[in-house]
N, C-alpha and C positions, 0 to 999 in steps of 0.2 A: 731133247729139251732145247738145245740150242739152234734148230732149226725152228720151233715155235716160236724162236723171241726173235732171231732174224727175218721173219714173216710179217710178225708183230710191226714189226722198225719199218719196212718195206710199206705196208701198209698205215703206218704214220707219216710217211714220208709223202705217199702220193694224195696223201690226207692235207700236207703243209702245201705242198704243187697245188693241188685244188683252190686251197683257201687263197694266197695268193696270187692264181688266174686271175679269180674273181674279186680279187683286192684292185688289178689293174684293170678290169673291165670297168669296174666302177669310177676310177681314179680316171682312164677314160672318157667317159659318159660325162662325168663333171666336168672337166675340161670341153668337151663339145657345148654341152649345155651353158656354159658361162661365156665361151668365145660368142654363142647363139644371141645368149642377152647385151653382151657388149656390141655388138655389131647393132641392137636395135637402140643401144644407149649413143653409141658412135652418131647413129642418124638424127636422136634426137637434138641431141648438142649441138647439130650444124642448126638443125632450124634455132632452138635459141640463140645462137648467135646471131640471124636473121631475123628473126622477132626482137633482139636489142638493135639492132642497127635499126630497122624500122622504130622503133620508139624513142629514137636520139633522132632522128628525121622530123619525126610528127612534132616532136618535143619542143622543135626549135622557131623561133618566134617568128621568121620572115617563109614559115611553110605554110602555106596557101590553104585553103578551105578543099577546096579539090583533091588536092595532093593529098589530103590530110585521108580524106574519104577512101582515094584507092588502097591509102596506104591499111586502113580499115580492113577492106577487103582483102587485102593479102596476110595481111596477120590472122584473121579467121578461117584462112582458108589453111595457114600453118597451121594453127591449132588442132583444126579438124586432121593434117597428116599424124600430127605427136598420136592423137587419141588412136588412130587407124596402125600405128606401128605397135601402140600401147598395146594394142587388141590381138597384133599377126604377131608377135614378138612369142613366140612359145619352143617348146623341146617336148618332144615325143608327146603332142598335142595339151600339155599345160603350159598356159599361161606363164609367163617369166617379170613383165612388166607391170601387173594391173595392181601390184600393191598387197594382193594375197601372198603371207606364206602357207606353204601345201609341204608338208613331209612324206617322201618317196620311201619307201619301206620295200 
């Protein structure tokens, strides 16, 4: 009998190992995936700060019509990068940035 219940324990144990691998694979995964989305938050935060300084520029009374216009164009063209990292910003092909939550099961 007491070679059953030492089996038993043996086989609870590599039961605990198991579940625990797979606690840090996960634990892991989430770590990867959140370093993934901060690196595309990292990138966007620079262009906003680029998109304020351009609009404390445009803003200011003795900035030209010209100036005004390129200044135009460069802020459109940041916007369209926010959207494009918005879009590539993903972890094992889902989305991270578009605003959707998705639960991984």
């Amino acid at each position: 009998m007491e070679h059953a219940f030492d089996t038993t324990g043996a086989a609870g144990d590599a039961t605990q190992i198991e579940i625990w691998d797979a606690a840090k694979k996960d634990i892991r995964d989430t770590l990867d995936m959140l370093r993934t989305a901060k690196k595309g938050l990292d990138e966007i935060l620079v262009i906003l700060h680029r998109l304020r300084a351009l609009a404390v520029t445009a803003a200011r009374a003795d900035c030209p019509a010209a100036r005004r216009s390129v200044i135009q164009c460069e802020a459109e063209a940041l916007i369209e990068e926010i959207d494009l990292i918005v879009g590539e910003t993903r972890y094992l092909g889902t989305p991270l940035l578009n605003g959707r939550f998705e639960v991984w099961i």
